[in-house]
Each structure stands twice: as structure tokens, then as C-alpha cells.
DSSP file (Angstrom, degrees, kcal/mol; ACC not computed):
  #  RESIDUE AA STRUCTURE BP1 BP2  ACC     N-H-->O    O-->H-N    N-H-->O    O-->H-N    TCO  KAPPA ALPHA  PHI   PSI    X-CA   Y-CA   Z-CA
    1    1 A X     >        0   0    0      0, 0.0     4,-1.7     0, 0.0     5,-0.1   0.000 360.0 360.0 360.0 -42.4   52.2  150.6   96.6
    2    2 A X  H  >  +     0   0    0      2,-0.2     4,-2.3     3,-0.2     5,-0.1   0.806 360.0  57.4 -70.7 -29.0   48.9  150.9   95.0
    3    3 A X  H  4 S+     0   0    0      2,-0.3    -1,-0.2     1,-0.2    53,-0.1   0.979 107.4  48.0 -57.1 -59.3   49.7  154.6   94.4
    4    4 A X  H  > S+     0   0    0      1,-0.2     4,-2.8     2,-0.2     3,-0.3   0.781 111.6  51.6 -30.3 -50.7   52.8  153.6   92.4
    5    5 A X  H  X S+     0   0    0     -4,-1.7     4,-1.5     1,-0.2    -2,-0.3   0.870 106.6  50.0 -74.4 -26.6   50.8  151.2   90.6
    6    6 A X  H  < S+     0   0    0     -4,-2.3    -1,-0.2     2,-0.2    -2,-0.2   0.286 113.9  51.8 -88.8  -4.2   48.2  153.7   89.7
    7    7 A X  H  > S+     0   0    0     49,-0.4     4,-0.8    -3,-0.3    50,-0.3   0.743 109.0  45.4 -79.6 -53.9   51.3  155.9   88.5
    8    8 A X  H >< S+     0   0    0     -4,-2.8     3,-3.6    48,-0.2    -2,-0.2   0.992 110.6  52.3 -72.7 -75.3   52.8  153.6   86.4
    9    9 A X  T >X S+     0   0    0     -4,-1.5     3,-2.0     1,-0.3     4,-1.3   0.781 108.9  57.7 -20.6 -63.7   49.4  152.5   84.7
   10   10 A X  H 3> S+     0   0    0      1,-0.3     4,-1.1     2,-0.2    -1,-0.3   0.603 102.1  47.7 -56.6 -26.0   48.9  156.3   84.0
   11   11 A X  H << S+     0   0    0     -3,-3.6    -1,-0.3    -4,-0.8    -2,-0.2   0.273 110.7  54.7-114.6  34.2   51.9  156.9   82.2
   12   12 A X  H X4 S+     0   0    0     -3,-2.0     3,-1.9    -4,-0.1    -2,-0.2   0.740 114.1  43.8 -84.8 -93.7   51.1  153.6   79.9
   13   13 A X  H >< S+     0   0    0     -4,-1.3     3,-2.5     1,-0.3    -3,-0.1   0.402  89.8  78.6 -67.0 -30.9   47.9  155.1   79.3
   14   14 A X  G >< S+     0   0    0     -4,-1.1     2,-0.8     1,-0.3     3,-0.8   0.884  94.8  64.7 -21.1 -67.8   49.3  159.0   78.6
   15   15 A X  G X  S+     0   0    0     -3,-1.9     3,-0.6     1,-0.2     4,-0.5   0.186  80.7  88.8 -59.8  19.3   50.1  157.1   74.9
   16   16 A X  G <>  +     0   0    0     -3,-2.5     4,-0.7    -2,-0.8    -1,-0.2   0.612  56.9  74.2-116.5  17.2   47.0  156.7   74.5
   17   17 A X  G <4 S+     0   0    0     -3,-0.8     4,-0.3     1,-0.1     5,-0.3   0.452  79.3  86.1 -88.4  19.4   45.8  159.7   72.9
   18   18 A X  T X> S+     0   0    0     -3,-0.6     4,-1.9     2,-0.2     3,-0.9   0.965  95.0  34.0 -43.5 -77.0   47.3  158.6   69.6
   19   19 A X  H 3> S+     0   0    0     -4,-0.5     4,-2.0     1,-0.2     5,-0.2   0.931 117.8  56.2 -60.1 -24.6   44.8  156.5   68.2
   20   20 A X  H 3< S+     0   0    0     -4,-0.7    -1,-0.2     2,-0.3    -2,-0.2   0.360 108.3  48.7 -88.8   5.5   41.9  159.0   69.8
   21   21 A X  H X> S+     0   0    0     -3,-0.9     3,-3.5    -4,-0.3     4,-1.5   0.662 114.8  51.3-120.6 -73.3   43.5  162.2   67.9
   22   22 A X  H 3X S+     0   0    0     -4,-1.9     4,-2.1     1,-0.3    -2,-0.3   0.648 106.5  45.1 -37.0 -38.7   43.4  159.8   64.8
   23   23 A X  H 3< S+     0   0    0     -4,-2.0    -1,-0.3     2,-0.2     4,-0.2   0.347 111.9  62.2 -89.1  -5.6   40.0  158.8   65.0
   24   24 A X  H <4 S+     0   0    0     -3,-3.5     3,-0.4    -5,-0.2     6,-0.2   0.874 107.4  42.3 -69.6 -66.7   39.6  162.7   65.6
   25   25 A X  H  < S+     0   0    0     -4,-1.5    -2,-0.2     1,-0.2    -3,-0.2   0.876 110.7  51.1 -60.1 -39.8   41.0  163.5   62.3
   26   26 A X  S  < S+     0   0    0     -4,-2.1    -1,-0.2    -5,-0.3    -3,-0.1   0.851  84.1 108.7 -78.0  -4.4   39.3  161.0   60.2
   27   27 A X        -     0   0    0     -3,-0.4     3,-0.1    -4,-0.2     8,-0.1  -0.118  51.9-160.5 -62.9 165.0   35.7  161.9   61.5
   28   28 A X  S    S+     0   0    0      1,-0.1    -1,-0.2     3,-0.0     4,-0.1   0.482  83.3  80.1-105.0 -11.1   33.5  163.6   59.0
   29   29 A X  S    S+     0   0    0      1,-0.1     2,-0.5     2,-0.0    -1,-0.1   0.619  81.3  64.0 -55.3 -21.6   31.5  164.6   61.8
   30   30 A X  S    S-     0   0    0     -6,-0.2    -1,-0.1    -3,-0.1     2,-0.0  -0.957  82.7-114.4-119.6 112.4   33.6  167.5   63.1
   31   31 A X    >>  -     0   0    0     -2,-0.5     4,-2.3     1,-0.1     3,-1.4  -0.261  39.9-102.5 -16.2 118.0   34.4  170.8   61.3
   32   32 A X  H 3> S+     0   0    0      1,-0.3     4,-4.7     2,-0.2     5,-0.3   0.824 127.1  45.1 -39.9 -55.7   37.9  171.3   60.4
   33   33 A X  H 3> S+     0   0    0      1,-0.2     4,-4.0     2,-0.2    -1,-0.3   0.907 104.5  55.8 -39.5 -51.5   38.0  173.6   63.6
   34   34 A X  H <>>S+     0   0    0     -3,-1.4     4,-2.3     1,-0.2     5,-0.8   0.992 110.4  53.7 -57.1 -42.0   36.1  171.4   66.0
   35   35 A X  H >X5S+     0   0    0     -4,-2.3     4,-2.2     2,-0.2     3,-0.8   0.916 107.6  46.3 -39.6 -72.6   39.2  168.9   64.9
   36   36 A X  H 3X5S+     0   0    0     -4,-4.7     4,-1.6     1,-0.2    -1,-0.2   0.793 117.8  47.2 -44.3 -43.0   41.7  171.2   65.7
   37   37 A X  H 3X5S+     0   0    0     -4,-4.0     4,-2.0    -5,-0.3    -2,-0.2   0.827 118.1  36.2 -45.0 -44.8   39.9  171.9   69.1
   38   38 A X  H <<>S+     0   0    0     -4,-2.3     5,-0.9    -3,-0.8     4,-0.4   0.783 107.3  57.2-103.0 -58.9   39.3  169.0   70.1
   39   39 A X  H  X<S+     0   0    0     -4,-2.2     4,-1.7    -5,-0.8    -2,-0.1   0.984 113.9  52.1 -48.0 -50.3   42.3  166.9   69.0
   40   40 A X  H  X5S+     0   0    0     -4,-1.6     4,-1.2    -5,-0.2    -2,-0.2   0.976 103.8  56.1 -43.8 -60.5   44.4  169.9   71.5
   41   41 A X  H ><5S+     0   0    0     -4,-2.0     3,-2.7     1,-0.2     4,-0.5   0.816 109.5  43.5 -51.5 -86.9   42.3  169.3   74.1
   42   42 A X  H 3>5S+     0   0    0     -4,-0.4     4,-2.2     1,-0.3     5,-0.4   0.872 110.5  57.3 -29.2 -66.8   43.3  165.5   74.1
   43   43 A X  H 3<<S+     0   0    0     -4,-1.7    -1,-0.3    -5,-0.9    -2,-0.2   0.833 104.0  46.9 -37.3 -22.8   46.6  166.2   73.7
   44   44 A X  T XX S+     0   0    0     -3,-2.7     3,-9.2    -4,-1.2     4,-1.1   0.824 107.8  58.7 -89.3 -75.2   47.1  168.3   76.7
   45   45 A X  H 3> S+     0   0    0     -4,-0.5     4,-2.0     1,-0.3    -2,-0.2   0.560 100.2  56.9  -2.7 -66.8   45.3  165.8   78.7
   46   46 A X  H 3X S+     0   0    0     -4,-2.2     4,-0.9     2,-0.3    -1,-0.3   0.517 108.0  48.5 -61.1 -23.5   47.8  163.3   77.6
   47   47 A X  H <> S+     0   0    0     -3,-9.2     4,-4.8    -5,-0.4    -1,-0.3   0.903 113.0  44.4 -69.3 -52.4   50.4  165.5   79.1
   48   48 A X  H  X>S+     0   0    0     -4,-1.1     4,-1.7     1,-0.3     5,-0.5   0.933 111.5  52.8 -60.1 -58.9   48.5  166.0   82.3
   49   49 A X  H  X5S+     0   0    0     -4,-2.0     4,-1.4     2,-0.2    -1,-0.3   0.837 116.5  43.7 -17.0 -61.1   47.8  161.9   82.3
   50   50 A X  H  X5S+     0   0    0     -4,-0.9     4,-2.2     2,-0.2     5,-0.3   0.959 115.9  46.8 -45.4 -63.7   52.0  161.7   81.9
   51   51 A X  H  X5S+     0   0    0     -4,-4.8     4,-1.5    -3,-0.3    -2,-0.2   0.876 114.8  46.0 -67.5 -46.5   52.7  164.7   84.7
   52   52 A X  H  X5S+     0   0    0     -4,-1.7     4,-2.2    -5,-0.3     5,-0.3   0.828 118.2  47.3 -74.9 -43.4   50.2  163.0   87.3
   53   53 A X  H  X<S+     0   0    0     -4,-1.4     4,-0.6    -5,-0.5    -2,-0.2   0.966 108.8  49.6 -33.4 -72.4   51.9  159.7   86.4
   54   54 A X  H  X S+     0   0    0     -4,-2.2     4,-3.4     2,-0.3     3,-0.4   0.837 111.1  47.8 -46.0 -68.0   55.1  160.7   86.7
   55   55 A X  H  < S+     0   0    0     -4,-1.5    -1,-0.3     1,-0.3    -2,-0.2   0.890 122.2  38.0 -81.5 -36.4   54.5  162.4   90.3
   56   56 A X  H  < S+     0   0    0     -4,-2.2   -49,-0.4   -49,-0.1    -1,-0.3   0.546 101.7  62.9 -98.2  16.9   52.8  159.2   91.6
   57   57 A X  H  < S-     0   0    0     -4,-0.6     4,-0.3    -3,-0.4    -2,-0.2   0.845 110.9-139.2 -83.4 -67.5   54.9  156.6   89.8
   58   58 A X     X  -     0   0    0     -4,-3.4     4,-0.6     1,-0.1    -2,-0.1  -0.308  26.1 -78.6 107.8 157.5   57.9  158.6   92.6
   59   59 A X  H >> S+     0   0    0      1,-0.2     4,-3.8     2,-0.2     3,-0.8   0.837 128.1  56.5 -32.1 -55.6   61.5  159.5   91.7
   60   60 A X  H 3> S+     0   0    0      1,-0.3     4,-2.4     2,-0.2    -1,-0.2   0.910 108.2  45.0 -64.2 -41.8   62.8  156.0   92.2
   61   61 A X  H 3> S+     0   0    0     -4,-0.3     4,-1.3     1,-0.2    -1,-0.3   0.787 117.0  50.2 -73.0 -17.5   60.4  154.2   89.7
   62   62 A X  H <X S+     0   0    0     -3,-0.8     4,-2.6    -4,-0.6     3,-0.3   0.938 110.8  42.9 -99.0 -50.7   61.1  157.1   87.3
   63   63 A X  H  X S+     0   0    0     -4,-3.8     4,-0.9     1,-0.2    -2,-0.2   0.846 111.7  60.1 -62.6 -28.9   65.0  157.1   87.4
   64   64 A X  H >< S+     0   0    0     -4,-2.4     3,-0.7    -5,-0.2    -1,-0.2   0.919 102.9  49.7 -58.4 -33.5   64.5  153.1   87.2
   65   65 A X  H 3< S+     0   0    0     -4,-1.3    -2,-0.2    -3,-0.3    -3,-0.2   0.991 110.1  57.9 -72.3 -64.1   62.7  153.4   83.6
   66   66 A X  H 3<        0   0    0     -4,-2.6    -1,-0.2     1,-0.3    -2,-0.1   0.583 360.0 360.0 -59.2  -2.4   65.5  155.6   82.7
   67   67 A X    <<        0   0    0     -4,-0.9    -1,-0.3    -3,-0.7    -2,-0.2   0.354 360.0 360.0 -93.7 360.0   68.2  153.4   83.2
């Protein structure tokens, strides 16, 4: 049950490189490159956050969100 819950939570949280790839792009700190770098790396993450979700969330919670 906790597992589930810690699935579920995790693919909430996937969305959450949105603002954090935004706050990528506006810094002035980072070279156009580092940007690009950096903002991919998050982005994959966000997959892998989703895909680890996903797989402890279980079939049954996943086909329920799709219905």
C-alpha cells in the first residue's frame, strides 16, 4: 500500500520539472549551453520520476487513471 502511495506521489511530482526548466532558462547565471545541459538533464529525470511511478503505482492504479 505504501509502495502504491509512493507511486502515485511520484508521478504527481514527474510534472514538476516545468517550473525548474523555467527557472533554468531565465537564470543569467548559466551559459546558453549550461542551459541546454542542464534543463535535458531535468527533463529526463522527469521521465525516469514518471517510469518509476508508473511501475510502482501497479497496472490496476494506472488503468484506473485512464478510465
Amino acid at each position: 500500500m505504501i509502495k502504491r502511495f509512493i507511486g502515485v506521489a511520484l508521478i504527481f511530482i514527474s510534472v514538476a520539472y516545468i517550473p525548474i526548466i523555467g527557472s533554468i532558462a531565465v537564470s543569467s547565471s548559466f551559459s546558453v549551453a549550461e542551459k541546454g545541459i542542464y534543463s535535458a538533464i531535468v527533463y529526463g529525470l522527469s521521465w525516469a520520476v514518471l517510469f518509476l511511478g508508473i511501475y510502482w503505482a501497479g497496472p490496476e492504479l494506472v488503468q484506473k487513471l485512464k478510465d
